[in-house]
MARZAMAR-676659 format. One record per residue (C-alpha): residue in one letter; x, y, z; chain; residue number from 1. Coordinates in nm, 2 decimals, m for minus. Each point is the difference from the previous one (the first is absolute). Example, Ala and Ser with C-alpha at 12.3 -4.5 7.8 and 13.67 -1.06 7.14 Angstrom:
2
<r resn="A" c1="1.23" c2="m0.45" c3="0.78" chain="A" resi="1"/>
<r resn="S" c1="0.14" c2="0.34" c3="m0.07" chain="A" resi="2"/>
END
This chain:
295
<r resn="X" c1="0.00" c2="0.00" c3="0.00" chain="A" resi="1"/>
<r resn="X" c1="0.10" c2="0.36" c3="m0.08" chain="A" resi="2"/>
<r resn="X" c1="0.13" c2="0.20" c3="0.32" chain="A" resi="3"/>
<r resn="X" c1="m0.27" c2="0.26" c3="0.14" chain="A" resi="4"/>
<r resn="X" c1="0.04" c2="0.28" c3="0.27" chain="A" resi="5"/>
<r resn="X" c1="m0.25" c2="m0.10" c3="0.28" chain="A" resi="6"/>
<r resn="X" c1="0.06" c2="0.31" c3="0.18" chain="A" resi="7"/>
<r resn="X" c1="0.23" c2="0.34" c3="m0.02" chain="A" resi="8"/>
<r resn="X" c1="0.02" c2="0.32" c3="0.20" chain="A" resi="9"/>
<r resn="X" c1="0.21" c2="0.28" c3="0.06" chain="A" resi="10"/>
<r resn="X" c1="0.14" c2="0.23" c3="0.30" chain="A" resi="11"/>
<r resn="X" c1="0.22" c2="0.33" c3="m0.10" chain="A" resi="12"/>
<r resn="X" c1="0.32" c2="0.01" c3="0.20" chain="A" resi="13"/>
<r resn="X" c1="0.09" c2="0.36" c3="0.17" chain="A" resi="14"/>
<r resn="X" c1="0.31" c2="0.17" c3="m0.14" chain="A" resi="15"/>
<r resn="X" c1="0.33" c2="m0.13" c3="0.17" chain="A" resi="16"/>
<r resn="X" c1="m0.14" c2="m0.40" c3="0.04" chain="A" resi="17"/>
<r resn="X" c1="0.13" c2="m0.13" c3="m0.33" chain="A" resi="18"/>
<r resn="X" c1="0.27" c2="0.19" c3="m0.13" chain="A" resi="19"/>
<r resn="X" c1="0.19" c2="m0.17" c3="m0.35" chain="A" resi="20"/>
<r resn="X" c1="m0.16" c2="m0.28" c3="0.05" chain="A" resi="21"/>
<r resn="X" c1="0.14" c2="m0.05" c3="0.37" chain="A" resi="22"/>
<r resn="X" c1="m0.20" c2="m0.05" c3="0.32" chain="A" resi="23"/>
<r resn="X" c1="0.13" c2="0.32" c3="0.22" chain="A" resi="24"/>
<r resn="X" c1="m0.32" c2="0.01" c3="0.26" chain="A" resi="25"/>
<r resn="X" c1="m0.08" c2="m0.35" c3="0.11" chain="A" resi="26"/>
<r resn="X" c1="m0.28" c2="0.07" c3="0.23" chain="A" resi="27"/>
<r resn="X" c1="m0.15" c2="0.19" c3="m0.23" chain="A" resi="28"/>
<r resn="X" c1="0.02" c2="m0.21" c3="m0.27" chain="A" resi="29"/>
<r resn="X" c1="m0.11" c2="m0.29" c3="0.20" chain="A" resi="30"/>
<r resn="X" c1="m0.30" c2="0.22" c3="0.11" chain="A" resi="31"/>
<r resn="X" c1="m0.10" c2="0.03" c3="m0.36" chain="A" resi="32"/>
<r resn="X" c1="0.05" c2="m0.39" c3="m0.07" chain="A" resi="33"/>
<r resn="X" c1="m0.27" c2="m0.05" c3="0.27" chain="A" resi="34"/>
<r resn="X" c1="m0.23" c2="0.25" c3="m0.13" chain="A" resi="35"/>
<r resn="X" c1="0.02" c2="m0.15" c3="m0.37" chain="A" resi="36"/>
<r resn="X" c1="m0.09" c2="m0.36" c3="0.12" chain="A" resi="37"/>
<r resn="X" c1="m0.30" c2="0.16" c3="0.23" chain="A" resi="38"/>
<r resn="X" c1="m0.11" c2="0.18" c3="m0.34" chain="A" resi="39"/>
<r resn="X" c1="0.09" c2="m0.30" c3="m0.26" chain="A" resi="40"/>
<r resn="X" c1="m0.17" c2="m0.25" c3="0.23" chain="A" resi="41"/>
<r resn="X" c1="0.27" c2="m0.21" c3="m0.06" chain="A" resi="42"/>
<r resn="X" c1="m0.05" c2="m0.34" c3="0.19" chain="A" resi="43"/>
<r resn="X" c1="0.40" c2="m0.15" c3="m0.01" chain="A" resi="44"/>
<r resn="X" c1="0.29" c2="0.17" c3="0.19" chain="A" resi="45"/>
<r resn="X" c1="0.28" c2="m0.22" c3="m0.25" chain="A" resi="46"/>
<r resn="X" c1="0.17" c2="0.24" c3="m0.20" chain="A" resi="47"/>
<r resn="X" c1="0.25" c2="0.05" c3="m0.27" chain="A" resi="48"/>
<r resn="X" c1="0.19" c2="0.30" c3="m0.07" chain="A" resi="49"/>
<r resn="X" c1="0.24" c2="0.20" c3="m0.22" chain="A" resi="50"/>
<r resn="X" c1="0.30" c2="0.18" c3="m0.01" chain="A" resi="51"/>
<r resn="X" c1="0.08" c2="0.23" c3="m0.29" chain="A" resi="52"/>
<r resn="X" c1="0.23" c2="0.32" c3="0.10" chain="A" resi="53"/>
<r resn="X" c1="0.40" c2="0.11" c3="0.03" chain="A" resi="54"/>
<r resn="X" c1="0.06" c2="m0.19" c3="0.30" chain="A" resi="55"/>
<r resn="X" c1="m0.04" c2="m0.33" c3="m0.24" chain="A" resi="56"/>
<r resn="X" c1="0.30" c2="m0.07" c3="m0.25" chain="A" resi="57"/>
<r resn="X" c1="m0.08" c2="m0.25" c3="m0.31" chain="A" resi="58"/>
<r resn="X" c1="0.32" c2="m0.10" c3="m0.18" chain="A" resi="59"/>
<r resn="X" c1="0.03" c2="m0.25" c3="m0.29" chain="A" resi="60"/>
<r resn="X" c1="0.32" c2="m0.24" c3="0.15" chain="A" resi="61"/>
<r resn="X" c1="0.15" c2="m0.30" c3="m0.16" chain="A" resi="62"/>
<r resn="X" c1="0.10" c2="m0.26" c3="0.29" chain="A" resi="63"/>
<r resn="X" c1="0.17" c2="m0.37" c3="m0.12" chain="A" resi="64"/>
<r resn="X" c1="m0.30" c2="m0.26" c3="0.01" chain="A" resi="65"/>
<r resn="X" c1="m0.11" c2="m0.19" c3="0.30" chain="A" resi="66"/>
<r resn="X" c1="m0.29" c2="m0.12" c3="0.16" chain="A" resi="67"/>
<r resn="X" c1="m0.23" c2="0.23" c3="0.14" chain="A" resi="68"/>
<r resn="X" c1="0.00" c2="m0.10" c3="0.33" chain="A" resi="69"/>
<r resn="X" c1="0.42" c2="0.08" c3="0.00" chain="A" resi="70"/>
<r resn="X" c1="m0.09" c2="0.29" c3="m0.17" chain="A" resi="71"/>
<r resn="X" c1="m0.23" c2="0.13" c3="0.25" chain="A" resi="72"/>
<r resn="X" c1="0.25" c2="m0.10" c3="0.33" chain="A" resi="73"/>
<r resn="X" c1="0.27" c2="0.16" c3="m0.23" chain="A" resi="74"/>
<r resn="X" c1="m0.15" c2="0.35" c3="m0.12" chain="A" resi="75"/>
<r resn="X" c1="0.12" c2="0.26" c3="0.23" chain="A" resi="76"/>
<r resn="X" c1="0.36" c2="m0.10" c3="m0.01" chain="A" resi="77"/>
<r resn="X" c1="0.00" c2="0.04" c3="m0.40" chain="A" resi="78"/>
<r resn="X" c1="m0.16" c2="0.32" c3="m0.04" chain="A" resi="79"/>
<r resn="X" c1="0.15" c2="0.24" c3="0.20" chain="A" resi="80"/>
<r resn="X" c1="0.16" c2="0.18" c3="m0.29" chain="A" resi="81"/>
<r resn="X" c1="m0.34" c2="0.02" c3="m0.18" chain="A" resi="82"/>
<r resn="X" c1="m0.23" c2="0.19" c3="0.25" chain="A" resi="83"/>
<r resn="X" c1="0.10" c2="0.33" c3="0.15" chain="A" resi="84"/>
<r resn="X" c1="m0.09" c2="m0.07" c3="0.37" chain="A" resi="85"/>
<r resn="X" c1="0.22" c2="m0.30" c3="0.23" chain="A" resi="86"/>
<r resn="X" c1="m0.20" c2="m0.31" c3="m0.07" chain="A" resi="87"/>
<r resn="X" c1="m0.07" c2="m0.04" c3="0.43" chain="A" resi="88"/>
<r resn="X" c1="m0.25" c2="0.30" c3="m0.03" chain="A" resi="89"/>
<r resn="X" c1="m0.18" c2="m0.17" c3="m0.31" chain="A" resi="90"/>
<r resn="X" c1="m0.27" c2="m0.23" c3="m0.12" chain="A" resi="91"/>
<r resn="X" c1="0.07" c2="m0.16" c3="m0.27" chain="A" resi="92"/>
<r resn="X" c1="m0.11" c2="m0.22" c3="m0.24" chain="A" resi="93"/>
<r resn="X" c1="0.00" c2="m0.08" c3="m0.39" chain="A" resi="94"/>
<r resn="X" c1="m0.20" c2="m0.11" c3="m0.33" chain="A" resi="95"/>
<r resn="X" c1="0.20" c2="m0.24" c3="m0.25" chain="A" resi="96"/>
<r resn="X" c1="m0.01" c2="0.11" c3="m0.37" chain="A" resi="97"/>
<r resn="X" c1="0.16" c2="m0.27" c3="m0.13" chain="A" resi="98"/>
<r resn="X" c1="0.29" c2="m0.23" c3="0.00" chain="A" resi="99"/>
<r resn="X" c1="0.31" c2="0.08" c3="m0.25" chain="A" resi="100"/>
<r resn="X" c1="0.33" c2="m0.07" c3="m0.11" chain="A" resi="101"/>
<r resn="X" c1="0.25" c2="0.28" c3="0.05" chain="A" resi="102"/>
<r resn="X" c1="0.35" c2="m0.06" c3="m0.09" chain="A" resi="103"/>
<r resn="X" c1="0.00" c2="m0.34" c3="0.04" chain="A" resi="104"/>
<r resn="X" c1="m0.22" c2="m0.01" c3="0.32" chain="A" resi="105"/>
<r resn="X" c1="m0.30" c2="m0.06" c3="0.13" chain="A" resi="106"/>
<r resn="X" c1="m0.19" c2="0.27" c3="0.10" chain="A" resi="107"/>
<r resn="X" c1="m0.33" c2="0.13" c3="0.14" chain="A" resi="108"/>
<r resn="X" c1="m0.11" c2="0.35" c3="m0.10" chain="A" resi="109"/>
<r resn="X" c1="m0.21" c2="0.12" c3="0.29" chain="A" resi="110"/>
<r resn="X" c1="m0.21" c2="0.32" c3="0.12" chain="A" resi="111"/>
<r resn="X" c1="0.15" c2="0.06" c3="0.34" chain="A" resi="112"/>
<r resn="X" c1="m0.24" c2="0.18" c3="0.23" chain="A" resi="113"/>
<r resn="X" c1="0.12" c2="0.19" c3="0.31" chain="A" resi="114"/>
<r resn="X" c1="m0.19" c2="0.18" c3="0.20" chain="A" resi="115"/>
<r resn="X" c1="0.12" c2="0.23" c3="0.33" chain="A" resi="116"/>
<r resn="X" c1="m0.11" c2="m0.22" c3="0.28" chain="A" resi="117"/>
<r resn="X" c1="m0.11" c2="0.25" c3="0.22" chain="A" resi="118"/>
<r resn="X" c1="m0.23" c2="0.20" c3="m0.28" chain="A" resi="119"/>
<r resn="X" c1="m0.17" c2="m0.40" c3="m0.02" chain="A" resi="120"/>
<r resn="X" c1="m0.02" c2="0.01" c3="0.44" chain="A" resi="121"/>
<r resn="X" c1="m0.18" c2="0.31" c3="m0.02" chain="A" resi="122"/>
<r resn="X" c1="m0.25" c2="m0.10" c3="m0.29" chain="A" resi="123"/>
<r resn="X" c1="m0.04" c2="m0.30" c3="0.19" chain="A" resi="124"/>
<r resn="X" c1="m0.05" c2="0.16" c3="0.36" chain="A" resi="125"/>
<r resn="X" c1="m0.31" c2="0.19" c3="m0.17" chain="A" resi="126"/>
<r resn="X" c1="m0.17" c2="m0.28" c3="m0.10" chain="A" resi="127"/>
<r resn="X" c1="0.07" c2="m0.16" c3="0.32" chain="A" resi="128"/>
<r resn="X" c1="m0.13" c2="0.31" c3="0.23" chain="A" resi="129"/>
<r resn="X" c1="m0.33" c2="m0.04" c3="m0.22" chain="A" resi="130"/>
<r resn="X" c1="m0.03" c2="m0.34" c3="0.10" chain="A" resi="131"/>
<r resn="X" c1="0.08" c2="m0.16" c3="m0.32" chain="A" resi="132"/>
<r resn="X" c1="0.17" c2="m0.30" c3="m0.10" chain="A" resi="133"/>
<r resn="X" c1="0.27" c2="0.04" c3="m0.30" chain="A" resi="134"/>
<r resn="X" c1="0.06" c2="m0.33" c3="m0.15" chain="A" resi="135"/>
<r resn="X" c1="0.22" c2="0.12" c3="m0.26" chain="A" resi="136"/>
<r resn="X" c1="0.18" c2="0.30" c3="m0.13" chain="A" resi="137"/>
<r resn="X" c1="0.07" c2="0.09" c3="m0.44" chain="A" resi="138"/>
<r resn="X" c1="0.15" c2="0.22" c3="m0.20" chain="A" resi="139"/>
<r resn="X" c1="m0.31" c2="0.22" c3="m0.16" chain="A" resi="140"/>
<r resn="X" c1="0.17" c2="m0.02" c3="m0.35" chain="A" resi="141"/>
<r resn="X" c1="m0.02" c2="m0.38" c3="0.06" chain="A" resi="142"/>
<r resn="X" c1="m0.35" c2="0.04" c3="0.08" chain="A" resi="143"/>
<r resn="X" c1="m0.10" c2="0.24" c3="m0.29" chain="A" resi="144"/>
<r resn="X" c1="0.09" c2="m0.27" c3="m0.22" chain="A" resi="145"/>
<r resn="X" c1="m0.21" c2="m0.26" c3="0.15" chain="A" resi="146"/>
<r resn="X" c1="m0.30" c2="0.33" c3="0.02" chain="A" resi="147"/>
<r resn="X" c1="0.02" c2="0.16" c3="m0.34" chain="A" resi="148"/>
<r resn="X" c1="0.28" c2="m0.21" c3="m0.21" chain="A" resi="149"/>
<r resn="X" c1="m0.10" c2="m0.15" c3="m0.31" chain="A" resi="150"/>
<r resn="X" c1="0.07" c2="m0.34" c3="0.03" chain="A" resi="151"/>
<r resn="X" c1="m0.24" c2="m0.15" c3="m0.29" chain="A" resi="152"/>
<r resn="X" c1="0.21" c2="0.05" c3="m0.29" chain="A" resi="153"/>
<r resn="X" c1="0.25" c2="m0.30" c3="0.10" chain="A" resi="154"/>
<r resn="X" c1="0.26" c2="m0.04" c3="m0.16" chain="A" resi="155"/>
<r resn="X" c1="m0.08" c2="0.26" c3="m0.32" chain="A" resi="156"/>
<r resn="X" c1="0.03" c2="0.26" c3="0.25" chain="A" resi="157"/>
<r resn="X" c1="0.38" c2="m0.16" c3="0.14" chain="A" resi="158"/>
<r resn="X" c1="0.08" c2="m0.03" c3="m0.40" chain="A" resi="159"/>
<r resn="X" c1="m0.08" c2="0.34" c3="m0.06" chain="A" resi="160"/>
<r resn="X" c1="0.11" c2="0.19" c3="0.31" chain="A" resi="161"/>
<r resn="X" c1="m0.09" c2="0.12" c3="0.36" chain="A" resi="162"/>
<r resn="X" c1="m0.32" c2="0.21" c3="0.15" chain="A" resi="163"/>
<r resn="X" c1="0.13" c2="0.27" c3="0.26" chain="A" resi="164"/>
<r resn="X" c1="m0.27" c2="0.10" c3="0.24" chain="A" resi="165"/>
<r resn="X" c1="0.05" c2="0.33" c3="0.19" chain="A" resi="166"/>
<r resn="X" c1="m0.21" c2="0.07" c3="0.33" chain="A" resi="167"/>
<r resn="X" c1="0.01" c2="0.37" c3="0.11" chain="A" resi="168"/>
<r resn="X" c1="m0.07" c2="0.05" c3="0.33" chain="A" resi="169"/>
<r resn="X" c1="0.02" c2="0.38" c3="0.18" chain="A" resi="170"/>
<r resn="X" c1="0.34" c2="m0.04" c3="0.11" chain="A" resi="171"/>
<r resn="X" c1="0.16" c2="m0.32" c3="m0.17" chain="A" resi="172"/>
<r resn="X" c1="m0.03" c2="m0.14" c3="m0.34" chain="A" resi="173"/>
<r resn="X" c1="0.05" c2="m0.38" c3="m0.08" chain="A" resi="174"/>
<r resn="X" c1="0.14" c2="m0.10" c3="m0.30" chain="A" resi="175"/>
<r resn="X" c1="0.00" c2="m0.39" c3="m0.10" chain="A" resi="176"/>
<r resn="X" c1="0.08" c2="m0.18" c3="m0.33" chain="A" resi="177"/>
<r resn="X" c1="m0.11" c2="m0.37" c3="m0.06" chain="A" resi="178"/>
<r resn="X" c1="m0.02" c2="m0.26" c3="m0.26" chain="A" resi="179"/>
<r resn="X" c1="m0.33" c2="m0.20" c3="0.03" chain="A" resi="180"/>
<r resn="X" c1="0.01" c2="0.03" c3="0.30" chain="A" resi="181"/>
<r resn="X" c1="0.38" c2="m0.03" c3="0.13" chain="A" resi="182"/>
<r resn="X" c1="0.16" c2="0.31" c3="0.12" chain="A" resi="183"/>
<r resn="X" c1="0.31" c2="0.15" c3="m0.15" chain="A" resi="184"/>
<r resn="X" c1="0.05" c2="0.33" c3="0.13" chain="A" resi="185"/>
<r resn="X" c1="m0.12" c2="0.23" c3="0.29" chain="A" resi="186"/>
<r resn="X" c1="0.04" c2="0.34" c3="0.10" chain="A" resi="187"/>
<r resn="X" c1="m0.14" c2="0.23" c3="0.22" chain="A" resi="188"/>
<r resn="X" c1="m0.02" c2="0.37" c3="m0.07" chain="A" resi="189"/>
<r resn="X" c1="m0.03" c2="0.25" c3="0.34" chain="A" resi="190"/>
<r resn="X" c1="m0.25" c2="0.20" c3="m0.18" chain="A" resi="191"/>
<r resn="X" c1="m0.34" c2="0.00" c3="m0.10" chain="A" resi="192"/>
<r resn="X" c1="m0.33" c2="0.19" c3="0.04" chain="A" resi="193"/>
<r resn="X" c1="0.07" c2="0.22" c3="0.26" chain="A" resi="194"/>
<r resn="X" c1="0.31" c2="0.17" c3="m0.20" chain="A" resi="195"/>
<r resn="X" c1="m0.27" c2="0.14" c3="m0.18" chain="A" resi="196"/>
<r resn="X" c1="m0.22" c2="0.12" c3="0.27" chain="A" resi="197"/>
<r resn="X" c1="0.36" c2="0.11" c3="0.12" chain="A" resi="198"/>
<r resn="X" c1="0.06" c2="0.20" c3="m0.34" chain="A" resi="199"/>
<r resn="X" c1="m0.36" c2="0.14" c3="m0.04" chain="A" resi="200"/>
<r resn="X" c1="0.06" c2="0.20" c3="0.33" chain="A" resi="201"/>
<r resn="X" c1="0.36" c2="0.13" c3="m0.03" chain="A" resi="202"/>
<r resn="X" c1="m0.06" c2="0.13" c3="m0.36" chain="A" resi="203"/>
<r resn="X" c1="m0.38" c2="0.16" c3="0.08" chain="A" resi="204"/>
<r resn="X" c1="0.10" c2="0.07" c3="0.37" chain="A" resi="205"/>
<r resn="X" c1="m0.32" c2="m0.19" c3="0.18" chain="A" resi="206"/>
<r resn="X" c1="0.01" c2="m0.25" c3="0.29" chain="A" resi="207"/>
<r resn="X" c1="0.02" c2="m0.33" c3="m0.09" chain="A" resi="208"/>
<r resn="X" c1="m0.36" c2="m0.14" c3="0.08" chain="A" resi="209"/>
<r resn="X" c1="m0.12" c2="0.29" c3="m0.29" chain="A" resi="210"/>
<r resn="X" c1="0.28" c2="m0.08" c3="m0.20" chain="A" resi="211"/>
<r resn="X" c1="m0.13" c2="m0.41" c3="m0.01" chain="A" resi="212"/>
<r resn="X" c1="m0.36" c2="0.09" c3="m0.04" chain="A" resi="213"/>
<r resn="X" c1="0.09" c2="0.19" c3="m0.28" chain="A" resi="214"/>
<r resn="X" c1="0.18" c2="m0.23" c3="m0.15" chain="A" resi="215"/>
<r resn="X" c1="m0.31" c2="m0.26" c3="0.05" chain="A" resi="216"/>
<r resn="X" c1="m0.18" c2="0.24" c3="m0.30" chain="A" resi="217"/>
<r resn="X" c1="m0.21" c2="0.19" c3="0.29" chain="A" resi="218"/>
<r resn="X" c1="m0.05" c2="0.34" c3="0.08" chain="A" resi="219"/>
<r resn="X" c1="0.10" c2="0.15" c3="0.30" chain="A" resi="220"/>
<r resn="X" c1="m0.26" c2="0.30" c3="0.16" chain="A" resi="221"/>
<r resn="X" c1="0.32" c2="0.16" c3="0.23" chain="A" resi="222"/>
<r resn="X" c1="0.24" c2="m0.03" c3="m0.33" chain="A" resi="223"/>
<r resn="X" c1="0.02" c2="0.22" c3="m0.29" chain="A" resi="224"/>
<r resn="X" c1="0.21" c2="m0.27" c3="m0.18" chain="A" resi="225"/>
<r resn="X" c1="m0.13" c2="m0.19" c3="m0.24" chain="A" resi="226"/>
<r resn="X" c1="m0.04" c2="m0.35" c3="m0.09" chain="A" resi="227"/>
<r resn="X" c1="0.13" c2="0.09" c3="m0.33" chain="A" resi="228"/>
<r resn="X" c1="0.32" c2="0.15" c3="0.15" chain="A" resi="229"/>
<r resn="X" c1="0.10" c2="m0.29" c3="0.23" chain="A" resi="230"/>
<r resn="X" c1="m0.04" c2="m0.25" c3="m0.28" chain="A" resi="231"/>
<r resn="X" c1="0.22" c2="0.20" c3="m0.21" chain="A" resi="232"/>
<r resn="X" c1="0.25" c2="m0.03" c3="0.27" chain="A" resi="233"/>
<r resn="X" c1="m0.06" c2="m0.34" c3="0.08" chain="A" resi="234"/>
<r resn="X" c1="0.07" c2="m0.11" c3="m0.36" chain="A" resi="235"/>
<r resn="X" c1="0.34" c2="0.14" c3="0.04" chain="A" resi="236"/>
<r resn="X" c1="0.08" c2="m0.18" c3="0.34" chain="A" resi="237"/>
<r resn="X" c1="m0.14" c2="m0.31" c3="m0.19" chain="A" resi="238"/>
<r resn="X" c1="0.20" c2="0.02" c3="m0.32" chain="A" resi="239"/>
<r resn="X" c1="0.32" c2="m0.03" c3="0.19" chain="A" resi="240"/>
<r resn="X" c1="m0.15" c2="m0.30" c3="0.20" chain="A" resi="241"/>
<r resn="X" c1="m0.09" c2="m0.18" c3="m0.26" chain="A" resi="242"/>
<r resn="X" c1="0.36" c2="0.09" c3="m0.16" chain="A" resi="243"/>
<r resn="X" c1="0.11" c2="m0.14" c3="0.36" chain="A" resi="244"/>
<r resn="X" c1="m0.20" c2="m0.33" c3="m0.05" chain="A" resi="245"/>
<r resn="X" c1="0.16" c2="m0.04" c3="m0.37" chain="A" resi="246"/>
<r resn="X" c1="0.35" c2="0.00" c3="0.11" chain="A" resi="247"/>
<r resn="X" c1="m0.08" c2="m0.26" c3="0.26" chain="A" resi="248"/>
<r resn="X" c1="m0.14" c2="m0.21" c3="m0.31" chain="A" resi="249"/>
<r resn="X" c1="0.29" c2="0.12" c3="m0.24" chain="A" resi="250"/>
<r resn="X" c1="0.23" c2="m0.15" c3="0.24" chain="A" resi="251"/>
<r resn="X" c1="m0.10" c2="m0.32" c3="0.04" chain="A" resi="252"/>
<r resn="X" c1="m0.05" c2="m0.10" c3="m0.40" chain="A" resi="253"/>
<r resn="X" c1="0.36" c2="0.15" c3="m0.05" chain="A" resi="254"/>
<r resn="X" c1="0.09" c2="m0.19" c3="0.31" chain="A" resi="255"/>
<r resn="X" c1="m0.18" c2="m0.33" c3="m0.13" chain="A" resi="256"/>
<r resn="X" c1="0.12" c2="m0.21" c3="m0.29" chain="A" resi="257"/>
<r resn="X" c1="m0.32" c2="m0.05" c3="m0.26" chain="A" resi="258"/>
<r resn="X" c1="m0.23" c2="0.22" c3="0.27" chain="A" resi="259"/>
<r resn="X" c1="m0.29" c2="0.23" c3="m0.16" chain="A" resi="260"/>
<r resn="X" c1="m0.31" c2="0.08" c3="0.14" chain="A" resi="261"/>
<r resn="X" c1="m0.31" c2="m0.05" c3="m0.17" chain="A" resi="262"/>
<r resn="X" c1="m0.29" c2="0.18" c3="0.19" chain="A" resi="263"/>
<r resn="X" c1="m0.02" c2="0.22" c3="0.33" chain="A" resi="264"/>
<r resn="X" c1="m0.25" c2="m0.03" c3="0.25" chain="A" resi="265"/>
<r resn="X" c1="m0.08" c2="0.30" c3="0.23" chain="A" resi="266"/>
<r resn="X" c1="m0.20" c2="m0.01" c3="0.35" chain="A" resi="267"/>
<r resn="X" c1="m0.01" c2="0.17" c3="0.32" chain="A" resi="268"/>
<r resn="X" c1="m0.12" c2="0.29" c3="0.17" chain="A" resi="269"/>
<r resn="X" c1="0.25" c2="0.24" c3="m0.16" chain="A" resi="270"/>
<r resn="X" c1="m0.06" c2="m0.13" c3="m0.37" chain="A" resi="271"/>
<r resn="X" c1="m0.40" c2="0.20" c3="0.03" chain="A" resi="272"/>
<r resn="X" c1="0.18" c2="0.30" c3="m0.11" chain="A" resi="273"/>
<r resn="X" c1="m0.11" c2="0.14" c3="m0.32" chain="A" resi="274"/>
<r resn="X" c1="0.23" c2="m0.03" c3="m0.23" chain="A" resi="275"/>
<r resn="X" c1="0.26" c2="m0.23" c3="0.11" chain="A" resi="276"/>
<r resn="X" c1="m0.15" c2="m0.29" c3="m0.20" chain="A" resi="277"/>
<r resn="X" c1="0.05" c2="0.23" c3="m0.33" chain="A" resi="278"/>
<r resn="X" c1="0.36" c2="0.12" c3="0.09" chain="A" resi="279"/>
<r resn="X" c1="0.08" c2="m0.35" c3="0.08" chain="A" resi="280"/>
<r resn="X" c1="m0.08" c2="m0.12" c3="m0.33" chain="A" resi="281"/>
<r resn="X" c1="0.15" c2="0.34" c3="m0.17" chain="A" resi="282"/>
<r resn="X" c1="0.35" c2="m0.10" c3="0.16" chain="A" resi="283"/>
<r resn="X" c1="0.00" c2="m0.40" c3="0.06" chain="A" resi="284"/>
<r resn="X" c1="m0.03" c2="m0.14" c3="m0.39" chain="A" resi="285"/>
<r resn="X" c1="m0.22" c2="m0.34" c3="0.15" chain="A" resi="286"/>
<r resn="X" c1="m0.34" c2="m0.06" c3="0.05" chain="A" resi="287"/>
<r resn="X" c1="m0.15" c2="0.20" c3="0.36" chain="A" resi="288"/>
<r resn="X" c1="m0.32" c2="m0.13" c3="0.14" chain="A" resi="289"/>
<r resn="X" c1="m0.15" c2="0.00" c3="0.37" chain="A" resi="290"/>
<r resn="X" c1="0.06" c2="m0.25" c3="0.18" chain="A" resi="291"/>
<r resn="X" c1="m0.31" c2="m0.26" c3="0.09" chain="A" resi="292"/>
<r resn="X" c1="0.02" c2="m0.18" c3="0.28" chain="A" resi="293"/>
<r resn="X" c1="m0.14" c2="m0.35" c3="m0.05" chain="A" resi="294"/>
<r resn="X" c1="0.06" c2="0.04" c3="m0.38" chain="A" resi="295"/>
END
């Protein structure tokens, strides 16, 4: 049977909570976590969760082949040199690619995941203090693939390249290319909507909550701005982010032998803002659609 949402909801967070994609207040996170189940009427307590932001490093490594269970007792004194934070205050794990030869040897090429340990204890401690019960903890990009990723083409899609997805939020933007459905490259960006809240208020001197209403298409009684002048500014802010997302894609096919993406797939909050769908397709030569969960 297809998957169906039985039930959603959703509680704002105050300014200061979340800030790039990092718990900062825990108790008032956690207080939100327990207002969201009272409104969603959500009957299980067993969650999973994601980590997406620049306390999480994703490198593509090349280690010599071994079992995975080695592998696994083995990690952290072979990667050192690949992450840039000591490997006692990480988490870490890793995705196989595939298995190759390399000079001779036998090698895995592998997405090594690290994440800063203490980041993951405070994301953690707010589920916790909301009396929930984390059973597991992703990378988002992995989990945008499994949400949005095309997966149906098989292998014509493998044969004829990759599908990027890109997820902006307000303060990080994920960035994930796969191939039917296996990852090849991840990166995350530490900007996103609110830049161009952020841009609408410094150029037309407002506070910021005008500056993000007007840059939502509505008009603001206390604001002799104009929708029409925020979104000229916002266009600008957004051209160079989408020029900031096209590097980020440049560099992996130049970086990856045979790699050329096919389509682009664009979701999250930030990716509502008019506009950005058209300069995306302007700038990126591939095919730019929403993304659709369950699709």
């Amino acid at each position: 049977d297809k998957p169906a949402v039985i039930r959603a909801a959703q509680v704002p967070l105050p300014p200061g909570a979340v800030e790039n994609g990092e718990v900062r207040d825990v108790e008032v996170v956690a207080e939100a976590l327990r207002e969201l189940w009272t409104r969603g009427g959500f009957k299980s307590r067993k969650v999973y969760m994601g980590v997406g932001n620049q306390r999480v490093v994703v490198r593509e490594i090349a280690l010599p082949t071994m079992p995975e269970k080695e592998l696994r007792q083995s990690l952290g004194f072979q990667v050192q040199e690949f992450i840039p934070m000591p490997v006692d205050e990480a988490v870490l794990d890793f995705h196989v690619i595939e298995e190759t030869e390399i000079e001779g040897r036998q090698m895995l090429r592998l997405l090594l995941v690290a994440a800063q340990k203490a980041m993951v204890d405070t994301l953690v401690a707010a589920a916790t203090s909301a009396k929930l019960e984390p059973l597991g903890l992703d990378l988002v990009p992995f989990a945008l693939v499994r949400a949005v990723g095309v997966v149906g083409a098989g292998m014509e899609l493998e044969e004829r390249g990759g599908e990027a997805i890109v997820d902006v939020g307000a303060h990080v933007t994920n960035i994930v290319v796969h191939a039917a459905g296996e990852t090849r490259f991840v990166r995350i960006l530490p900007s996103g909507g609110r830049d161009v809240t952020n841009a609408i208020a410094r150029a037309l001197s407002i506070d910021d909550d005008v500056a993000e209403r007007l840059k939502r298409g509505e008009l603001v009684d206390e604001s002799e701005i104009t929708p029409d002048q925020a979104h000229e500014v916002s266009l600008q802010r957004a051209t160079q982010f989408v020029d900031e997302i096209r590097s980020s894609l440049e560099f992996y096919t130049a970086q990856t032998q045979g790699a050329r993406i096919e389509r682009l797939l664009v979701s999250g909050g930030g990716s509502k803002l008019e506009g950005l769908l058209e300069i995306l397709r302007q700038r990126i030569p591939v095919a730019v659609e929403p993304g659709r969960v369950f699709d």
